[in-house]
PDB file of the backbone (N, CA, C, O) and the ligand in Angstrom, with CONECT records:
HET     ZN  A 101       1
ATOM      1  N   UNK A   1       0.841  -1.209   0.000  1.00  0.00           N
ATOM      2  CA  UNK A   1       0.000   0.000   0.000  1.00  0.00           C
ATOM      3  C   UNK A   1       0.876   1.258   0.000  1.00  0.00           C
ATOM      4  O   UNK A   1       1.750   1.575   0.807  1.00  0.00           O
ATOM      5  N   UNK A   2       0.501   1.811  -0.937  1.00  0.00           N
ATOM      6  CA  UNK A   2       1.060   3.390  -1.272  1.00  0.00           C
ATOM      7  C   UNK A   2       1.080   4.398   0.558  1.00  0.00           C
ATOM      8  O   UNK A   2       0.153   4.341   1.366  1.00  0.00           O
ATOM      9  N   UNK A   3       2.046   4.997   0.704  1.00  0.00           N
ATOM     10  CA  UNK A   3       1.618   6.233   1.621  1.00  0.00           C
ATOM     11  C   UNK A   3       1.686   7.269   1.399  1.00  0.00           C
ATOM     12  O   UNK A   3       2.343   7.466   0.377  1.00  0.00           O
ATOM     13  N   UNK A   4       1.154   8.526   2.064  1.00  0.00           N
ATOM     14  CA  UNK A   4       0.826   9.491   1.526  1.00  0.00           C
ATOM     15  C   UNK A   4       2.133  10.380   0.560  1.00  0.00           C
ATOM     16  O   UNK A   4       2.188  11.103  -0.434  1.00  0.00           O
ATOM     17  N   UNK A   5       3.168   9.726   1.683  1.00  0.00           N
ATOM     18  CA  UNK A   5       4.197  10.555   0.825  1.00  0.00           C
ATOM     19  C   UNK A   5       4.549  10.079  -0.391  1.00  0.00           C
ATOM     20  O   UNK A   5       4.980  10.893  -1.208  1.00  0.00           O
ATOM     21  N   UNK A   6       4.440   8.692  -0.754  1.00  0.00           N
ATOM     22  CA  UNK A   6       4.598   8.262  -1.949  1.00  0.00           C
ATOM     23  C   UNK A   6       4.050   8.619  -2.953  1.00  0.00           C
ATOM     24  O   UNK A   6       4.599   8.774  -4.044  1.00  0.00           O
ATOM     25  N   UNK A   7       2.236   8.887  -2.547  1.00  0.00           N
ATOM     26  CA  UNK A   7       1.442   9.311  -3.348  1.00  0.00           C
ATOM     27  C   UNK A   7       1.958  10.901  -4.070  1.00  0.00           C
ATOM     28  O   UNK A   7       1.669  11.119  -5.247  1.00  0.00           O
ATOM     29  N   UNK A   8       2.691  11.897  -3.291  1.00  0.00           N
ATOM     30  CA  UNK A   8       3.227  13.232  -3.378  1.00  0.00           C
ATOM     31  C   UNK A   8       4.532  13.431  -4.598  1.00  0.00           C
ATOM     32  O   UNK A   8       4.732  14.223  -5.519  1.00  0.00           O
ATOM     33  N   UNK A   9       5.444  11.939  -3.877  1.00  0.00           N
ATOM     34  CA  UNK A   9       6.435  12.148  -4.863  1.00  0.00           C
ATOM     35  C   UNK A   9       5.755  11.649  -6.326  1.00  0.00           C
ATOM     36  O   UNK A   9       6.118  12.175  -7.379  1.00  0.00           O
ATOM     37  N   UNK A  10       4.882  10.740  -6.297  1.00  0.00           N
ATOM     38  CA  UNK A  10       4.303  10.107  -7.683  1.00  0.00           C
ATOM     39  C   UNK A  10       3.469  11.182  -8.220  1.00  0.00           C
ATOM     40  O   UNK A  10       3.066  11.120  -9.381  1.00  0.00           O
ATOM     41  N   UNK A  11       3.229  12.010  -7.571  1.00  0.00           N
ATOM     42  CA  UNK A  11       2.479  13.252  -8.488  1.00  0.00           C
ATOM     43  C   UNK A  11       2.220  14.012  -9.454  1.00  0.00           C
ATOM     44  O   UNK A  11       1.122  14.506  -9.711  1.00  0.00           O
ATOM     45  N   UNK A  12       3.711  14.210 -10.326  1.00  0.00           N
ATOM     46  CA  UNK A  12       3.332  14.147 -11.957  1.00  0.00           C
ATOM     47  C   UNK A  12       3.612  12.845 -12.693  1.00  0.00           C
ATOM     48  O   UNK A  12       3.584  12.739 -13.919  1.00  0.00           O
ATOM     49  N   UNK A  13       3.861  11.954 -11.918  1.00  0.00           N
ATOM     50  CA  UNK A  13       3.794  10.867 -12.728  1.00  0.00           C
ATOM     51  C   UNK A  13       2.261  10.307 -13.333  1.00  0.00           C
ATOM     52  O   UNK A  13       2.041   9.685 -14.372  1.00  0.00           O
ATOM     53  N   UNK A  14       1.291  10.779 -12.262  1.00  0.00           N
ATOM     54  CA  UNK A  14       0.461  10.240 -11.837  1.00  0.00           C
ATOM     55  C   UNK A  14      -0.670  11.220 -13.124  1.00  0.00           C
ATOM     56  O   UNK A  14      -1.501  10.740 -13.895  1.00  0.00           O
ATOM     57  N   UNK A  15      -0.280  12.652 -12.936  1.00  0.00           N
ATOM     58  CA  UNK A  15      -0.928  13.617 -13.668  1.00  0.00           C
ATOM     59  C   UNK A  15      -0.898  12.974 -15.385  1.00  0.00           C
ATOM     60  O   UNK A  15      -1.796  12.915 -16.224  1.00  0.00           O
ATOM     61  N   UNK A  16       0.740  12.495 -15.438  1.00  0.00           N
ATOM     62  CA  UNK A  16       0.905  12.213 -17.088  1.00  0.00           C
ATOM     63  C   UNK A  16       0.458  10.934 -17.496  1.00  0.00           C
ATOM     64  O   UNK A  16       0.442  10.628 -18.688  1.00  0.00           O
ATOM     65  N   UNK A  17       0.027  10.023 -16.437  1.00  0.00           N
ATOM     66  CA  UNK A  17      -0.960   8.830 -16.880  1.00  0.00           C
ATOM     67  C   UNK A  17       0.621   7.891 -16.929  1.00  0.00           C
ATOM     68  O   UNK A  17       0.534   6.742 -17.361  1.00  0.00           O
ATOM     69  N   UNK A  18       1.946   8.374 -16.511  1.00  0.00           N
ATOM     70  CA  UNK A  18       3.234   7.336 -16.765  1.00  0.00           C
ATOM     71  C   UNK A  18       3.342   6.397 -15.514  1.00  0.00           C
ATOM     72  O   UNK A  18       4.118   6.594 -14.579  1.00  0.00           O
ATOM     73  N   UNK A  19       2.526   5.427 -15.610  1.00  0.00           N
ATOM     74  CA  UNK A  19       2.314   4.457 -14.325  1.00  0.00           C
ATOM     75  C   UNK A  19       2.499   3.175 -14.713  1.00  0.00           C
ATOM     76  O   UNK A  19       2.013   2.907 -15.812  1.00  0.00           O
ATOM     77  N   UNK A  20       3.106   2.223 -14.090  1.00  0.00           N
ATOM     78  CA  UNK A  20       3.009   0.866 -14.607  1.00  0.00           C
ATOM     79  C   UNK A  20       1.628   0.430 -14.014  1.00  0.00           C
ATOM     80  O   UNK A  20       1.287   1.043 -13.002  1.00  0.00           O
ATOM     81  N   UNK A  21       0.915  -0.382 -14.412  1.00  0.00           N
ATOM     82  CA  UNK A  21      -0.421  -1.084 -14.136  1.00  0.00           C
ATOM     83  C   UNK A  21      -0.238  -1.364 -12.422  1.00  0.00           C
ATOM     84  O   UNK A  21      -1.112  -0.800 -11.764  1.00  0.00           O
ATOM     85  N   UNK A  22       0.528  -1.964 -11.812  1.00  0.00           N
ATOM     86  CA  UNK A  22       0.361  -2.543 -11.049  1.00  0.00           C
ATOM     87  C   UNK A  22       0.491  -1.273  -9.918  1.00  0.00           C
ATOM     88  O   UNK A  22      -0.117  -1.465  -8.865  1.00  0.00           O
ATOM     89  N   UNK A  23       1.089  -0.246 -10.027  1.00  0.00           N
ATOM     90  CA  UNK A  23       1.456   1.025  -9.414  1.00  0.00           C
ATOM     91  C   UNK A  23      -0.072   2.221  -9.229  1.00  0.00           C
ATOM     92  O   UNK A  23      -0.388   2.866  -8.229  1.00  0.00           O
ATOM     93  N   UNK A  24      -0.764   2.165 -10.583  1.00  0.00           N
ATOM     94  CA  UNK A  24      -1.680   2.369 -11.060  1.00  0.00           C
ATOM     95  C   UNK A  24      -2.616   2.468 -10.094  1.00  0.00           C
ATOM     96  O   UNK A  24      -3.010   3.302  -9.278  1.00  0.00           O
ATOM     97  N   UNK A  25      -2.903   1.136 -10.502  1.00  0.00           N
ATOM     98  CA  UNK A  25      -3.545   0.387  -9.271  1.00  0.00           C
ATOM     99  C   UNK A  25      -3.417   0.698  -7.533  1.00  0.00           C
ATOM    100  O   UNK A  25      -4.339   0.945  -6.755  1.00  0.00           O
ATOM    101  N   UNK A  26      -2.380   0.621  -7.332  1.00  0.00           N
ATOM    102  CA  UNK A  26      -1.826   1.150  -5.646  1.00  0.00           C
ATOM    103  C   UNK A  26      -2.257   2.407  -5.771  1.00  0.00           C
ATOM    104  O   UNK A  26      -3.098   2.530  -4.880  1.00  0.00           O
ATOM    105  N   UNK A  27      -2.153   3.639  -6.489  1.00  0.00           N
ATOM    106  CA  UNK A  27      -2.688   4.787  -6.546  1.00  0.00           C
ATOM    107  C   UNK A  27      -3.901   4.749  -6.436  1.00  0.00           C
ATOM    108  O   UNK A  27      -4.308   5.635  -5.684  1.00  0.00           O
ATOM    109  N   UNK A  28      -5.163   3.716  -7.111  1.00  0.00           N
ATOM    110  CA  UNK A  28      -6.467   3.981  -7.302  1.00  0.00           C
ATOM    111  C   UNK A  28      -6.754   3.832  -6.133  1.00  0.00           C
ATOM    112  O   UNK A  28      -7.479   4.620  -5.527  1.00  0.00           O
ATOM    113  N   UNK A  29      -6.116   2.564  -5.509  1.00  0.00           N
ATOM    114  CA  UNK A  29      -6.230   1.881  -4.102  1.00  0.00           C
ATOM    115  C   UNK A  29      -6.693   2.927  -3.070  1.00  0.00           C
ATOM    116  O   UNK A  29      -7.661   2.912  -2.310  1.00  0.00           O
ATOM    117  N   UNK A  30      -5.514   4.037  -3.305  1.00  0.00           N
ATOM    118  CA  UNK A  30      -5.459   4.941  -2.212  1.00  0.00           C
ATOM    119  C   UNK A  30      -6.159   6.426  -2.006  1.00  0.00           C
ATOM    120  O   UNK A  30      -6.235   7.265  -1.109  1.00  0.00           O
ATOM    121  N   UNK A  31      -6.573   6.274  -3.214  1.00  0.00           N
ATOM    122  CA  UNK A  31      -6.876   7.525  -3.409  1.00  0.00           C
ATOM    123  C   UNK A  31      -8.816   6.940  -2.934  1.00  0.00           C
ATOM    124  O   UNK A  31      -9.607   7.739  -2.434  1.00  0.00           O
ATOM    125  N   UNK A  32      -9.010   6.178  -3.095  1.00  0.00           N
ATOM    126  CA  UNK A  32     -10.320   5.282  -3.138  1.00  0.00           C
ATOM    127  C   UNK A  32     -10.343   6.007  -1.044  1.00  0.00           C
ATOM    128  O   UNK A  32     -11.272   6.761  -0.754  1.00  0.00           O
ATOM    129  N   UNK A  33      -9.239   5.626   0.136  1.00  0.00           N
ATOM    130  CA  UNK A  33      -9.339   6.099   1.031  1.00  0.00           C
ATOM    131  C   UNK A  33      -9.009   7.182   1.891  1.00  0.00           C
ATOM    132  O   UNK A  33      -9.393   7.447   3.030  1.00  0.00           O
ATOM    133  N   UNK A  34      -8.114   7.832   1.018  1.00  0.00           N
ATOM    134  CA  UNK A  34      -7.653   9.267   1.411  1.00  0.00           C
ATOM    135  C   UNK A  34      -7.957   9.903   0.290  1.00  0.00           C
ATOM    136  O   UNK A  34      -7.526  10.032  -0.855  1.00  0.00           O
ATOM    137  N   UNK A  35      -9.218  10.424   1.262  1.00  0.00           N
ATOM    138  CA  UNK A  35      -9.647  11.983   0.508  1.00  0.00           C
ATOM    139  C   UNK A  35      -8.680  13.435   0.173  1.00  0.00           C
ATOM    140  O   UNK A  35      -8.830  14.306  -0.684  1.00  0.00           O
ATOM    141  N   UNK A  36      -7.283  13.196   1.626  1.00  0.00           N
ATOM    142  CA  UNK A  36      -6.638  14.325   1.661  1.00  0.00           C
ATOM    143  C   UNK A  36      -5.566  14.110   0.044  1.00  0.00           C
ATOM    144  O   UNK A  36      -5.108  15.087  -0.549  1.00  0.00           O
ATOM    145  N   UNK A  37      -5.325  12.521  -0.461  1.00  0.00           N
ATOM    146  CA  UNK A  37      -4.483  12.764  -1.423  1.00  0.00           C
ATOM    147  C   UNK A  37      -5.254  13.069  -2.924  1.00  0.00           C
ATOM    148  O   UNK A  37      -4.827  13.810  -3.809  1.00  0.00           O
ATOM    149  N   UNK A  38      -6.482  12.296  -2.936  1.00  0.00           N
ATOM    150  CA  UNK A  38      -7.732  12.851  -3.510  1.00  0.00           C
ATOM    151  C   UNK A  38      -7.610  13.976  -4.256  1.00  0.00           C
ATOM    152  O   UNK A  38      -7.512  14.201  -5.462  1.00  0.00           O
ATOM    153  N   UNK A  39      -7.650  14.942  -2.809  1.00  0.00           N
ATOM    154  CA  UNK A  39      -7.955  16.509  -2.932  1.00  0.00           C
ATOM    155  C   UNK A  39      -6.685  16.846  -4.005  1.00  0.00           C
ATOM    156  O   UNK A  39      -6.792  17.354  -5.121  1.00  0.00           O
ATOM    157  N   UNK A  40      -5.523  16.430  -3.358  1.00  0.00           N
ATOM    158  CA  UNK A  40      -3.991  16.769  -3.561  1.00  0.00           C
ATOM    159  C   UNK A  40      -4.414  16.701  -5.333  1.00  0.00           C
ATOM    160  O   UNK A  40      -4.857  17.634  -6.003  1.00  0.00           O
ATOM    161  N   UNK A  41      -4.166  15.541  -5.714  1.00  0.00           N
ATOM    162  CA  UNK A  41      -4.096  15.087  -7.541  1.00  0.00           C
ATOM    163  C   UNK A  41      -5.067  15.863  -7.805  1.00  0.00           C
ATOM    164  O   UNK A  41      -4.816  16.500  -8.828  1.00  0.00           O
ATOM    165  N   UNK A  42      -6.190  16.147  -7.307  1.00  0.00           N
ATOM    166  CA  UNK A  42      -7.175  17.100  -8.334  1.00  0.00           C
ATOM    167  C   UNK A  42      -6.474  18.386  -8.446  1.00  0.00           C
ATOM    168  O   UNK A  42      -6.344  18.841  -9.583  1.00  0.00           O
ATOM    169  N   UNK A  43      -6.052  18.974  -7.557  1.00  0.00           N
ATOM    170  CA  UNK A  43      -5.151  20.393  -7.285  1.00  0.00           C
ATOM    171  C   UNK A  43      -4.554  20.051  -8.840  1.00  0.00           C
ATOM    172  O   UNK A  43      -5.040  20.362  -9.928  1.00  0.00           O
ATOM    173  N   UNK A  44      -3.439  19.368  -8.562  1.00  0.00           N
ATOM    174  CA  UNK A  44      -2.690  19.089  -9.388  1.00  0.00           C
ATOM    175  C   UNK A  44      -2.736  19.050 -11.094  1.00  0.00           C
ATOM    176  O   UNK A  44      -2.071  19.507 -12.023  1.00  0.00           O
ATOM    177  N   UNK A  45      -3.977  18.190 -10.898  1.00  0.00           N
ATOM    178  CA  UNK A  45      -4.902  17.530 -12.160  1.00  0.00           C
ATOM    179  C   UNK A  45      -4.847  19.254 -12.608  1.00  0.00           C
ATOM    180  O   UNK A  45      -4.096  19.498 -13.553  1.00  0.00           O
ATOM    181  N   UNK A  46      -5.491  20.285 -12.071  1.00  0.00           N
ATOM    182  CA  UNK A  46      -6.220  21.379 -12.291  1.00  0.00           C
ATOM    183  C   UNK A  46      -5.019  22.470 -12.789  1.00  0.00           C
ATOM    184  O   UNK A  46      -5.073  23.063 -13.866  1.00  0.00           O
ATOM    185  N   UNK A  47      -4.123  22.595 -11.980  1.00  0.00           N
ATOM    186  CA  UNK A  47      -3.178  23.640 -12.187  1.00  0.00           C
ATOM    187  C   UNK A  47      -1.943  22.994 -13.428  1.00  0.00           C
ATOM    188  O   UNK A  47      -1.433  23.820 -14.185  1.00  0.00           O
ATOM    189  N   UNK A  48      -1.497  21.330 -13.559  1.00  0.00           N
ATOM    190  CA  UNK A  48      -1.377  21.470 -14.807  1.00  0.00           C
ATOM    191  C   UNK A  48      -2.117  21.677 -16.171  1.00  0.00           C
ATOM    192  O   UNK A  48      -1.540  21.951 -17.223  1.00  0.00           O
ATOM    193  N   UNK A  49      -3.646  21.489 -16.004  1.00  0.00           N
ATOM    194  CA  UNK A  49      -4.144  21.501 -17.289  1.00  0.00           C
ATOM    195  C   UNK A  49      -4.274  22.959 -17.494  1.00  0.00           C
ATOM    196  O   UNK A  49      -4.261  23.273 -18.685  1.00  0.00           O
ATOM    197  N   UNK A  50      -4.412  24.071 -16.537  1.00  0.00           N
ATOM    198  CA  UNK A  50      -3.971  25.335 -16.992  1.00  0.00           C
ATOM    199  C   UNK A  50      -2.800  25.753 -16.884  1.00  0.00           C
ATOM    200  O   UNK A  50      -2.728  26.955 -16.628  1.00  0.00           O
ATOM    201  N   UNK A  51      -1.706  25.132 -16.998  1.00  0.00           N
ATOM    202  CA  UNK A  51      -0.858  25.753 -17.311  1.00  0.00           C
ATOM    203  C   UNK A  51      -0.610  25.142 -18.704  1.00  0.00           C
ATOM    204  O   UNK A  51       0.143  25.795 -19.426  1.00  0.00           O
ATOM    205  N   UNK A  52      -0.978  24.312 -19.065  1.00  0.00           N
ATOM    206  CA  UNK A  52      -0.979  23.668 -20.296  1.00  0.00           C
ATOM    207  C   UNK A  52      -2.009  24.374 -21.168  1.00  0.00           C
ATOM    208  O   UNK A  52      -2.145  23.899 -22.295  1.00  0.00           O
ATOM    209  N   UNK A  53      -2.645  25.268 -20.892  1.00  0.00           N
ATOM    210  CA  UNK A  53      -3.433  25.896 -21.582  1.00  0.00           C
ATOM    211  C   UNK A  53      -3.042  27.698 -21.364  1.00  0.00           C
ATOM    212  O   UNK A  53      -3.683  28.511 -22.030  1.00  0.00           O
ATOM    213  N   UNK A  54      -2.097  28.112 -20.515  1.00  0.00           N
ATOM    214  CA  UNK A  54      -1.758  29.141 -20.727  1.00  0.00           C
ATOM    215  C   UNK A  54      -1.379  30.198 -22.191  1.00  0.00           C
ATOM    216  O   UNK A  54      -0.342  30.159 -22.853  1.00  0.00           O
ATOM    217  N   UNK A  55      -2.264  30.865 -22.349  1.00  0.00           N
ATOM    218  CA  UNK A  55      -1.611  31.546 -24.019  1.00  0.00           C
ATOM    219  C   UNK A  55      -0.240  32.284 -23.720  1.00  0.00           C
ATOM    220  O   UNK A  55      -0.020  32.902 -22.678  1.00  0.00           O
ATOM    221  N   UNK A  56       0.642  32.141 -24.758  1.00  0.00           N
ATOM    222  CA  UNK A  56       1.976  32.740 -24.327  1.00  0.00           C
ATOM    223  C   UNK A  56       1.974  34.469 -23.756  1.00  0.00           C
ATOM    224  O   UNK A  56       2.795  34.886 -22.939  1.00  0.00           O
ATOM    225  N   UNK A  57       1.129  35.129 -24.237  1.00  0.00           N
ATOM    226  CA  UNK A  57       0.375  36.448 -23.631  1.00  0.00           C
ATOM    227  C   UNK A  57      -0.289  36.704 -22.843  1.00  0.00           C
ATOM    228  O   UNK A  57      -1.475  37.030 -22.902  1.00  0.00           O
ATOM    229  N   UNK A  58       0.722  36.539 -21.549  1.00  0.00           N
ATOM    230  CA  UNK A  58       0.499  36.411 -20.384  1.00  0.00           C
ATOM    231  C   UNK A  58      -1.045  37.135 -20.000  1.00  0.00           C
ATOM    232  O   UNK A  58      -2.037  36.631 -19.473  1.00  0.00           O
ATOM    233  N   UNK A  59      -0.754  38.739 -20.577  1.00  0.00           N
ATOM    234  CA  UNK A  59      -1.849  39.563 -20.169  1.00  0.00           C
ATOM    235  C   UNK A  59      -3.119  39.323 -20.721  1.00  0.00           C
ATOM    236  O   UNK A  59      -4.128  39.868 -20.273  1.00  0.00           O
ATOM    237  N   UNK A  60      -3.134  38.304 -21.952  1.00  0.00           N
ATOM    238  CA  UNK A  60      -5.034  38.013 -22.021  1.00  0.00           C
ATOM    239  C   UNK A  60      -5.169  36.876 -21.287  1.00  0.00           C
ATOM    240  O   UNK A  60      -6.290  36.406 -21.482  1.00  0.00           O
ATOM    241  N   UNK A  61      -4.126  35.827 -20.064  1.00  0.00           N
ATOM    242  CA  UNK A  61      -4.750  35.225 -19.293  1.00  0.00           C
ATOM    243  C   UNK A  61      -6.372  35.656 -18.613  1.00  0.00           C
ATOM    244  O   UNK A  61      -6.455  36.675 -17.928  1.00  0.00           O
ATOM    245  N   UNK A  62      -7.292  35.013 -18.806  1.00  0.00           N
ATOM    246  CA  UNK A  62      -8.510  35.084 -18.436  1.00  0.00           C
ATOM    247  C   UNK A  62      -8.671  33.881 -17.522  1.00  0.00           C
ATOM    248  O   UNK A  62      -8.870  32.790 -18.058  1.00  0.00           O
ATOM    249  N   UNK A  63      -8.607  33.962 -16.245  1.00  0.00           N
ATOM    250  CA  UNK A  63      -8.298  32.428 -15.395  1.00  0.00           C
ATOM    251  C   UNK A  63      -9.496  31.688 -15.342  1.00  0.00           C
ATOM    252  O   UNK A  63      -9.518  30.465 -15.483  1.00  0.00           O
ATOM    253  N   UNK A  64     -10.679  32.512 -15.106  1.00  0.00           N
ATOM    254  CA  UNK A  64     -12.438  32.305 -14.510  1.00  0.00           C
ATOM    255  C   UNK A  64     -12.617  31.683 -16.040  1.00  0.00           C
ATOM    256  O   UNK A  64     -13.464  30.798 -15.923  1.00  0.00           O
ATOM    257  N   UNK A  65     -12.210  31.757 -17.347  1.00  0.00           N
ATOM    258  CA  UNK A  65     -12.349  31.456 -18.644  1.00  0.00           C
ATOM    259  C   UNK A  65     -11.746  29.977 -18.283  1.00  0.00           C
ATOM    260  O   UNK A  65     -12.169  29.262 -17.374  1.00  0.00           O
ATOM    261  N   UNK A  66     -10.988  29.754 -18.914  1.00  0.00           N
ATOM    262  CA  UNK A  66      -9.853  28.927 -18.509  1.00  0.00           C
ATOM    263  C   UNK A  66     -10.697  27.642 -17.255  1.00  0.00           C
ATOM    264  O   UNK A  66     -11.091  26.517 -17.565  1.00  0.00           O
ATOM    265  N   UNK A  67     -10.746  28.088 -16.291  1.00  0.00           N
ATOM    266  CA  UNK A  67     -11.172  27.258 -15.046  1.00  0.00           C
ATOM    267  C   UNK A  67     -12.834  26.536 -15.840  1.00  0.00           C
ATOM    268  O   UNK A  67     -13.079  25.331 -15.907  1.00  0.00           O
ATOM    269  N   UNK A  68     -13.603  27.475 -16.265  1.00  0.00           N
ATOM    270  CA  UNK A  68     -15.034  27.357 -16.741  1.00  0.00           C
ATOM    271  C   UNK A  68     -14.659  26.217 -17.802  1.00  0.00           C
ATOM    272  O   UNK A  68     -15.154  25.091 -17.757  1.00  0.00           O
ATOM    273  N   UNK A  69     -13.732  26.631 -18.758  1.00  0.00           N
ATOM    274  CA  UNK A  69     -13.376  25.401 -19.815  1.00  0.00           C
ATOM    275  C   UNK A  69     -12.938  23.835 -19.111  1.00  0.00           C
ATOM    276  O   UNK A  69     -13.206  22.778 -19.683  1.00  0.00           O
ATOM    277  N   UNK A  70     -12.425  23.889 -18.152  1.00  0.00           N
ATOM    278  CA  UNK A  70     -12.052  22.581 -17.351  1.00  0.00           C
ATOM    279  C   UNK A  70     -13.387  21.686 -16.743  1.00  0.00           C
ATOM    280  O   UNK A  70     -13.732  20.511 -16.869  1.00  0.00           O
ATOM    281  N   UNK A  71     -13.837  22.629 -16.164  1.00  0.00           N
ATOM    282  CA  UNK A  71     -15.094  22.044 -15.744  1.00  0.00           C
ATOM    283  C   UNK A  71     -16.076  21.361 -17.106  1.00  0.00           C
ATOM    284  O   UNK A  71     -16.542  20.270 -17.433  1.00  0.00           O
ATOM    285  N   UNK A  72     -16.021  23.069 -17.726  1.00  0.00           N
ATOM    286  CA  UNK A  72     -16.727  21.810 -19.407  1.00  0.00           C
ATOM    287  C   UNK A  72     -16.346  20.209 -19.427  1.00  0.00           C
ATOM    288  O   UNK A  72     -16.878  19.116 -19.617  1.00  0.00           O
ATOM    289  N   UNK A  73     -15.155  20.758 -19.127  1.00  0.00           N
ATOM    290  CA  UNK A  73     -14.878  19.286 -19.660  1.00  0.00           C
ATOM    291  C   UNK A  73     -14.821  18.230 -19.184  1.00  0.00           C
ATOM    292  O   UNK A  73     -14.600  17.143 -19.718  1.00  0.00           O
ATOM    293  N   UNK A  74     -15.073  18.563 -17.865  1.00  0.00           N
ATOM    294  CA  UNK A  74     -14.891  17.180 -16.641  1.00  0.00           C
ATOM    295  C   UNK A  74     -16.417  17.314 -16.444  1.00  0.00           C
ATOM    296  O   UNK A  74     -16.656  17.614 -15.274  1.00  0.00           O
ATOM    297  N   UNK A  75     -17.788  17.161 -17.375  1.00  0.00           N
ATOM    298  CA  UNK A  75     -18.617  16.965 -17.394  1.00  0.00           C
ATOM    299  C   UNK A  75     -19.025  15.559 -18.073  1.00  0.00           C
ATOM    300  O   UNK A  75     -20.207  15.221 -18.130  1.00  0.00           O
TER     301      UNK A  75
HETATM  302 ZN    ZN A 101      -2.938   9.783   1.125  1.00  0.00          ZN2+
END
């Protein structure tokens, strides 16, 4: 069984889907009973997919845009 700190260091591994199956798994495991690491990967989940969506022009960042498009999509 994964612990929390493991779950922390595996954290962009975890974001880029680069998991072996069986590791995978220990993650789903855990995340299934800690809500606090849960919370953690969604953070995560959230602030890379906008930064992955940042336009190189900084100043028309629109974040409330941006955030609204994520949710689209996790519908
Ligand atoms: Zn945990």
């Amino acid at each position: 069984m994964l612990t929390c700190r493991e779950m922390s260091e595996l954290g962009s591994d975890i974001i880029e889907g680069d998991l072996r199956l069986s590791t995978r798994w220990a993650v789903f495991m855990h995340l299934k009973m800690c809500p606090r690491c849960t919370l953690y990967i969604k953070q995560l989940k959230l602030t890379s997919a906008v930064l992955q969506q940042l336009p190189l022009n900084t100043e028309a960042v629109d974040s409330a845009a941006i955030l609204e498009k994520l949710q689209e999509r996790d519908k």
